[in-house]
MARDREN-900281 format. One record per residue (C-alpha): residue in one letter; residue number from 1; z, y, x. Coordinates in steps of 0.2 Angstrom, whole numbers. Each point is the difference from the previous one (the first is absolute). Layout:
BEGIN
PT,resn,resi,w,v,u
PT,A,NUM,Z,Y,X
...
//
This chain:
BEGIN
PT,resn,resi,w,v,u
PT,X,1,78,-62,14
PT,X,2,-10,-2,14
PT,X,3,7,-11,15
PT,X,4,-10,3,13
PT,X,5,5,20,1
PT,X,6,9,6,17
PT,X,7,16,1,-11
PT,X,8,1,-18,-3
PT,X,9,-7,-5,18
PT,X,10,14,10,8
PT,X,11,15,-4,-14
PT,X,12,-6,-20,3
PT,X,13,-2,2,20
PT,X,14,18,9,2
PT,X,15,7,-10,-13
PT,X,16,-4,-17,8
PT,X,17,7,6,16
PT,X,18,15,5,-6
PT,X,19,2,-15,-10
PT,X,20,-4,-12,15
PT,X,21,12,8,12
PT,X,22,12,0,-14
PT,X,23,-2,-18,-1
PT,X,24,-2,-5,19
PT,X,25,17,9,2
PT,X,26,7,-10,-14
PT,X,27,-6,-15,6
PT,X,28,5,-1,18
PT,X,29,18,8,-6
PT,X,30,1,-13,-13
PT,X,31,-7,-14,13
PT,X,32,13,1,12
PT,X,33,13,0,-15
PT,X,34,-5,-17,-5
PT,X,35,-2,-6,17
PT,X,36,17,6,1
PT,X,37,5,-11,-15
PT,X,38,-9,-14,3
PT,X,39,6,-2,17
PT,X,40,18,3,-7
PT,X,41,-2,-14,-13
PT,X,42,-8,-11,13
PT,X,43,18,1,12
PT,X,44,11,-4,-17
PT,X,45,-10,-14,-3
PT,X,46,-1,-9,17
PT,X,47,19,5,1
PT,X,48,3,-8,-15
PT,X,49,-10,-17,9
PT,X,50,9,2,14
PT,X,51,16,0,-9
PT,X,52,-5,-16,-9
PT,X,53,-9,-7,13
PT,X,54,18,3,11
PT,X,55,14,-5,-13
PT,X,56,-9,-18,0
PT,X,57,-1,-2,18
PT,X,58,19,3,1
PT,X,59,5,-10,-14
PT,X,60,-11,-13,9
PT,X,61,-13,-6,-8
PT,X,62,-15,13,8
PT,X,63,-16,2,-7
PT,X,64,-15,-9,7
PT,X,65,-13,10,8
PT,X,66,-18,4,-11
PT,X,67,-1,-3,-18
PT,X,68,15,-12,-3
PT,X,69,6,0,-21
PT,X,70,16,9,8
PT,X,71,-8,14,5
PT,X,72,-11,0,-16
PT,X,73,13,0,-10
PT,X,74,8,16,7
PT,X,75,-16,11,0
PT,X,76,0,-4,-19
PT,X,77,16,2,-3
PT,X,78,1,17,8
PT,X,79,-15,5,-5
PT,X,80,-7,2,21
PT,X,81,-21,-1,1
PT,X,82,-4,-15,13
PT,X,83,-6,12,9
PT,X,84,16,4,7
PT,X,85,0,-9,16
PT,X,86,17,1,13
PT,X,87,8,-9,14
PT,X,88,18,1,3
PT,X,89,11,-1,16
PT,X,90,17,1,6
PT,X,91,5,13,11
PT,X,92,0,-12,13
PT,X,93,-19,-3,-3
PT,X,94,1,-18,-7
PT,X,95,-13,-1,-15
PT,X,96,8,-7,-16
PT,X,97,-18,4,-9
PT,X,98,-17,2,6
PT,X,99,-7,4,-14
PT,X,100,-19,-7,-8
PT,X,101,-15,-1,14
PT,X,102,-6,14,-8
PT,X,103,10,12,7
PT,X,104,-1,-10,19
PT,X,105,-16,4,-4
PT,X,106,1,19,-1
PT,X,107,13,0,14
PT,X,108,-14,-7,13
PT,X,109,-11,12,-8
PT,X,110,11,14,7
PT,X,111,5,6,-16
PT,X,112,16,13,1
PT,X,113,16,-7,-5
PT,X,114,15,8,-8
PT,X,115,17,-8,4
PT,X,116,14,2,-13
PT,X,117,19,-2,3
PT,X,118,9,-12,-13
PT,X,119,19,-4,0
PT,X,120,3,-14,-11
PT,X,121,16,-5,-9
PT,X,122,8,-7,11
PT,X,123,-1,13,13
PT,X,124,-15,-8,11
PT,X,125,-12,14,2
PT,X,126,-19,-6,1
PT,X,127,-18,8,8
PT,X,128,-13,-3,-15
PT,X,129,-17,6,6
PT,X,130,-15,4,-12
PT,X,131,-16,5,-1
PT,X,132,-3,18,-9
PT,X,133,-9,1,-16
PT,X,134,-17,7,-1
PT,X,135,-3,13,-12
PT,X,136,-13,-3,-13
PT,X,137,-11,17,0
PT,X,138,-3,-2,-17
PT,X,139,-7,15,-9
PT,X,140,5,-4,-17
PT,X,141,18,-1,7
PT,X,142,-3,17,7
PT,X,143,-6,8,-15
PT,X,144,14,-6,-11
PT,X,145,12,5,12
PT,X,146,-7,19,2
PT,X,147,-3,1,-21
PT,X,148,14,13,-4
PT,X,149,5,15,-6
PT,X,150,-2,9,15
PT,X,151,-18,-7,1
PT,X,152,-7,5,-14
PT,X,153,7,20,1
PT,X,154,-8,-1,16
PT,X,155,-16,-5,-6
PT,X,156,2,15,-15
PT,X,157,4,12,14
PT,X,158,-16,-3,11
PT,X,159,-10,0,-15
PT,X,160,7,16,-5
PT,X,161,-3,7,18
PT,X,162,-17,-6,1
PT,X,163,-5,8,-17
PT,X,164,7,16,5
PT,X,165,-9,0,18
PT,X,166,-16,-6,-9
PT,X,167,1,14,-13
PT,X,168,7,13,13
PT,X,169,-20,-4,9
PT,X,170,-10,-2,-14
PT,X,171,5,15,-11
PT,X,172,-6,13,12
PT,X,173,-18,-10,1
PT,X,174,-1,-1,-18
PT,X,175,3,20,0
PT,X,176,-15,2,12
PT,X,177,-11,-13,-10
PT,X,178,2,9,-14
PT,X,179,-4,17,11
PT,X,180,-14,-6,5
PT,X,181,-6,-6,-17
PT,X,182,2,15,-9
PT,X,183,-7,10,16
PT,X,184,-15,13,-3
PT,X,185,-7,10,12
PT,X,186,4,20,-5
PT,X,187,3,-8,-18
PT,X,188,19,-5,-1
PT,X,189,16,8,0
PT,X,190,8,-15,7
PT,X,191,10,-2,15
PT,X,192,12,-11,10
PT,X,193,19,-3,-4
PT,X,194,9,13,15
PT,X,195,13,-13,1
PT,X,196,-13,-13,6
PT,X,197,-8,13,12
PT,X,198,17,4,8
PT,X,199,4,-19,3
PT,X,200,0,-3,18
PT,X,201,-6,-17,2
PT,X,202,-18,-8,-2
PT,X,203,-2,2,-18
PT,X,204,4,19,3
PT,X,205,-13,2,13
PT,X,206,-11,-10,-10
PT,X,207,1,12,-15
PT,X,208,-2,18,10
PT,X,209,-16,-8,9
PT,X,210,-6,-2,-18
PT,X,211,7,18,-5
PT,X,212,-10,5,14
PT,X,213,-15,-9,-4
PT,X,214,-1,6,-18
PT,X,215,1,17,7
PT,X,216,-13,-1,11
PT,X,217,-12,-8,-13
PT,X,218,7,15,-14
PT,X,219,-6,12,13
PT,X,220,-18,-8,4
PT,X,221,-3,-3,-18
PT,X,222,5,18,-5
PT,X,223,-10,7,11
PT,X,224,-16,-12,-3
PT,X,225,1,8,-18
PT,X,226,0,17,6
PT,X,227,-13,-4,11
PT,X,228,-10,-7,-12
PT,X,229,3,16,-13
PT,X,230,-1,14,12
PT,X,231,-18,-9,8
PT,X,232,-7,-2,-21
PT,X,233,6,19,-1
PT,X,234,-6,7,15
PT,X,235,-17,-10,-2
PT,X,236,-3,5,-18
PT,X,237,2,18,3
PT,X,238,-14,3,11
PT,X,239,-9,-14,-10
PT,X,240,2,12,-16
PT,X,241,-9,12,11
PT,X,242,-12,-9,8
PT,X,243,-4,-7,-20
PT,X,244,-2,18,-6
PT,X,245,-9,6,15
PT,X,246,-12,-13,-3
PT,X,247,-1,1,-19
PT,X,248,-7,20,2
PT,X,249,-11,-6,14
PT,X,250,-8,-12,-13
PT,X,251,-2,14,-13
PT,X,252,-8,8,15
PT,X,253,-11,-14,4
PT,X,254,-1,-12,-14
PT,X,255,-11,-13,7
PT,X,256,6,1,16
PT,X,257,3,-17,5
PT,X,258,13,5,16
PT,X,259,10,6,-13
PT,X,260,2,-15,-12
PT,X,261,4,-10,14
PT,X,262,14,11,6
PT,X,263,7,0,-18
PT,X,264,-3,-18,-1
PT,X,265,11,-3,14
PT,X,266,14,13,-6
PT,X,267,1,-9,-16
PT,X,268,2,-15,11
PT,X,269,14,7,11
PT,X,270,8,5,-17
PT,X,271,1,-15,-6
PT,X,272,4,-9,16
PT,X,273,18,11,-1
PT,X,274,1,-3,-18
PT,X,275,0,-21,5
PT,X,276,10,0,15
PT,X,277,13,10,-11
PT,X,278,-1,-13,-14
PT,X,279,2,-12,12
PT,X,280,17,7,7
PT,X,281,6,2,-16
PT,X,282,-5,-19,-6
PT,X,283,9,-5,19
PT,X,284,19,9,-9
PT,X,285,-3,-6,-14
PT,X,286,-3,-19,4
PT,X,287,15,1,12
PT,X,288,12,7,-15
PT,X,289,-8,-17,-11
PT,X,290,5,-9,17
PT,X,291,16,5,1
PT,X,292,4,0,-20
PT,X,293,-8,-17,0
PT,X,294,11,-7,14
PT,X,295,17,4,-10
PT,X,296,-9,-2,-18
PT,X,297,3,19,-7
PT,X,298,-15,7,-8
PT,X,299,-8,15,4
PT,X,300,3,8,-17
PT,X,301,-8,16,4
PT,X,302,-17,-5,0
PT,X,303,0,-17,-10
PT,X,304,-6,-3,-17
PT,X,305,-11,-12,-12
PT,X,306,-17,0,5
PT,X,307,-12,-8,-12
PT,X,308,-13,-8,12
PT,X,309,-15,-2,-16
PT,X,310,3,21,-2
PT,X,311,0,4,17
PT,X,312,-16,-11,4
PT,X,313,-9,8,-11
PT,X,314,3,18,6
PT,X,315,-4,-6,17
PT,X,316,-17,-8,-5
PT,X,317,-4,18,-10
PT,X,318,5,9,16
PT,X,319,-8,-8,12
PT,X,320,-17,-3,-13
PT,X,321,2,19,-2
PT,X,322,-1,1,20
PT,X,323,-10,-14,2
PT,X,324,-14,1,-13
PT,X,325,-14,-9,6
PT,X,326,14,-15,3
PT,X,327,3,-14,-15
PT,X,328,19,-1,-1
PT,X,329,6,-14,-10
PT,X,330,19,-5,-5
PT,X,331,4,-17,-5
PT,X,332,17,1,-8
PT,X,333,13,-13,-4
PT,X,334,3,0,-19
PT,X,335,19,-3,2
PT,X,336,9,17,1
PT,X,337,1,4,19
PT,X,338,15,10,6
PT,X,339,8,4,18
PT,X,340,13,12,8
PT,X,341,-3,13,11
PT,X,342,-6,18,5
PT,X,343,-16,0,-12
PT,X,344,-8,13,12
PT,X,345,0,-11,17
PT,X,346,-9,-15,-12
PT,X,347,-13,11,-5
PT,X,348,-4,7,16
PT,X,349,0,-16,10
PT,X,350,-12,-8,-14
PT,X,351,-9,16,0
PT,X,352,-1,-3,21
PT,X,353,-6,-17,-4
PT,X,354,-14,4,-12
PT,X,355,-6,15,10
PT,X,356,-2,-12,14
PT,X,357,-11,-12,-10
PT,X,358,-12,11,-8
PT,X,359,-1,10,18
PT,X,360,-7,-18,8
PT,X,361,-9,-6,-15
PT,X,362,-18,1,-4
PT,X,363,-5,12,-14
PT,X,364,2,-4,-17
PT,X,365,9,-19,5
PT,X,366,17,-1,-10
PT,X,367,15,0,8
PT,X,368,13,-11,-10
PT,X,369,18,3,-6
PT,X,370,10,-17,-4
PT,X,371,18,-1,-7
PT,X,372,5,-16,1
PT,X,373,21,-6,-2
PT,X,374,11,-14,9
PT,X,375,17,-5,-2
PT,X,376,7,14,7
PT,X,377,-12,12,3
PT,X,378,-14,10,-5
PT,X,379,-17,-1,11
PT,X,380,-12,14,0
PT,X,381,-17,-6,10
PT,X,382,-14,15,5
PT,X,383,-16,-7,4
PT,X,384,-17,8,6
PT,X,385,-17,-9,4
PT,X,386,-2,8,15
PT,X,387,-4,-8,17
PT,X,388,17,-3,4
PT,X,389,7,0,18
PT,X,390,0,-13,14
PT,X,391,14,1,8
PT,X,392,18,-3,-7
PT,X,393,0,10,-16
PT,X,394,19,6,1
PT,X,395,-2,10,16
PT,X,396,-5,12,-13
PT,X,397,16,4,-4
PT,X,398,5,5,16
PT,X,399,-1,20,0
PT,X,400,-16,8,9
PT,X,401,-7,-17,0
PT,X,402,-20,0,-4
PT,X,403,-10,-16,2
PT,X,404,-12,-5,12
PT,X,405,9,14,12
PT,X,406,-11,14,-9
PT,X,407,10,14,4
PT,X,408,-13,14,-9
PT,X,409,0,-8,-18
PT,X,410,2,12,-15
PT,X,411,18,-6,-3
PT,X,412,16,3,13
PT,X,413,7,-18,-2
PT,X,414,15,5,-10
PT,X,415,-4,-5,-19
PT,X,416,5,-18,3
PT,X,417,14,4,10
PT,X,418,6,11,-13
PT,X,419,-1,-13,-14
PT,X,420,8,-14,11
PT,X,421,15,14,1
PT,X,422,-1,4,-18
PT,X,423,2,-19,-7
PT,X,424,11,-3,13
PT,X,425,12,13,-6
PT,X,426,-1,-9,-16
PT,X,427,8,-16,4
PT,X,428,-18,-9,2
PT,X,429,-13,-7,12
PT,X,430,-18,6,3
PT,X,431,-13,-12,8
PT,X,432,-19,2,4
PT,X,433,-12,-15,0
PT,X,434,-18,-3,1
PT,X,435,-7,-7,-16
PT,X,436,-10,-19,1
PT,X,437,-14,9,-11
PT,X,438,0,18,11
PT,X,439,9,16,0
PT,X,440,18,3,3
PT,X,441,16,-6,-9
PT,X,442,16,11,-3
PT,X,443,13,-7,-8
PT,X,444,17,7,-4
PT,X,445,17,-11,-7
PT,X,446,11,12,-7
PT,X,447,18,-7,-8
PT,X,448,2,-1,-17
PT,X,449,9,13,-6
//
């Protein structure tokens, strides 16, 4: 469970708002109450002084003023704090009790006094003035005076509303995630829920502008494709053409060396289509790996056991078939080797990678192929003798790419692009280095399968 998800933020930040108001609300309800209380048991204390304090006076033997045994004796007896501090009067205004010097003290000091009308036994009513108690603003009193019942259902009751607020927003954006996820251009029959592209709030809006935007990028992609099929198909039929015209030219003129050119160049054109279709195709394909990789479904239409010791083999025959003046030599791991994937893009991209090397290595130099196994994957390096490159080797992968800027070379700058897409759309990483003793460095780090 992760916390710091928008779920949790929201639930957490609605939550404690809902919980602080509760208890504010509580708080200052439940803090006037015990003022209320406190000042109500404050009167019925200095009453109960005042009554004492009185009955002596008339039965004539008063109560010195201050801390006198007398009046000691009564705060214990009657269980009244010495904080509890009076002066008494008669209605005529003649003092019978000043009271400690305390409370002259907060007199002079302006304090408000509160006066209290006391009728003692014998029918004499008396003026007792005291000083109002302060209220301790103790939270500990608070909270135990707020813990109740009520409290505690309304904590359950915010929580409840936070997680159904938080849910209500999060749901919808988890819908989208997963939309945008599983997204492929022109590729999937997704779509998004009617019920969130009919709400009429942010989220609603936010889920048509993606509707919209998924259309728009459906549309530009399908029509890339058919533009890239209907330009192969218009420029191979006049290219078929153009290759037969030529061929009976050359039956008409051999050694014409016009003619050869112009069907070297057709055979390049030819296979310049040929590459920019592969390419497109290895572009789907590593897209559909993307997208099964992301959500961890496989690909079961074109995954299978490849054994890497068989299929390096029939490489180095092909390509020492092509190649012949070229010394191809495989250095294989002697543990068993296997992987999983689509057995045909493997062999093209290391067929890429080795026509590569013998293209740019000197005649009769060898071109190695290394099998070599880590703790969790396979690595396949491809390594020429040739004068390697100076600049950053992996700008080779980019398509139409060719070193040094030489736009006329003999290749089209696909072959290393369409190997990157090719091991890519197995699930593992292509990267090109110079070599410390000369010549360039492929290597490939396939998962074990």
């Amino acid at each position: 469970m992760r916390f710091n998800r928008i779920f949790w933020k929201i639930f957490t930040a609605i939550w404690l708002v809902n919980v602080l108001v509760v208890v504010c609300v509580v708080w200052v309800i439940s803090s006037g109450h015990l003022r209320e209380r406190m000042a109500h048991k404050h009167a019925i204390q200095v009453e109960r002084l005042a009554e004492q304090l009185i009955a002596r006076y008339e039965r004539g033997s008063p109560v010195k003023n201050g801390r006198s045994a007398a009046l000691k004796k009564i705060y214990r007896r009657y269980n009244i704090p010495p904080e509890v501090l009076i002066t008494i009067t008669n209605l005529q205004g003649s003092t019978i009790y000043s009271g400690h010097k305390r409370f002259n003290d907060s007199v002079t000091h302006k304090k408000r006094l509160l006066t209290l009308i006391i009728e003692s036994e014998k029918g004499e009513r008396y003026r007792v003035h005291y000083l109002p108690i302060k209220t301790p603003h103790s939270i500990g009193l608070a909270l135990r005076d707020i813990l109740s019942a009520q409290l505690l259902l309304m904590l359950v009751a915010s929580a409840f509303l936070s997680a159904l607020i938080s849910w209500g927003i999060t749901q919808p954006l988890k819908h989208l995630q997963l939309f945008s996820r599983r997204y492929q251009p022109a590729g999937t029959s997704l779509s998004i829920d009617q019920k969130l592209l009919r709400r009429g709030d942010e989220l609603g809006d936010l889920a048509r502008d993606i509707a919209r935007m998924t259309a728009q990028v459906d549309a530009a992609f399908s029509a890339q494709e058919d533009l890239l099929h209907d330009v192969s198909h218009e420029l191979r039929a006049p290219l078929a053409r153009l290759q037969v015209g030529v061929a009976l030219a050359e039956l008409a003129a051999p050694n014409n060396a016009a003619i050869a050119k112009m069907h070297t160049q057709c055979e390049r054109m030819n296979a310049l289509i040929q590459r920019i279709l592969e390419y497109s195709r290895l572009q789907s394909a590593t897209q559909a790996s993307a997208q099964c990789a992301a959500f961890e479904e496989p690909n079961t239409k074109t995954i299978a056991p490849i054994n890497l010791q068989t299929l390096l083999v029939q490489v180095a025959d092909d390509i020492t078939f092509e190649f012949s003046d070229t010394v191809v030599s495989v250095y294989g791991n002697d543990h068993p080797a296997h992987v999983r994937g689509d057995p045909n893009l493997l062999q093209s991209a290391l067929e890429n990678l080795m026509r590569n090397a013998c293209k740019h290595t000197p005649p009769k130099t060898p071109v190695e192929l290394h099998l070599t196994h880590g703790d969790k994957t396979w690595q396949l390096t491809v390594r020429d003798y040739g004068p390697g490159v100076t600049e950053d080797p992996n700008n080779l992968l980019k398509p139409f790419y060719r070193a040094g800027g030489q736009m006329h070379t003999e290749g089209f700058g696909l072959g290393l692009s369409i190997a990157a897409r090719a091991i890519k759309a197995l699930g593992g990483t292509l990267v090109l280095t110079n070599h410390p003793e000369g010549g360039l460095e492929a290597t490939i780090n396939l998962p074990k399968g």
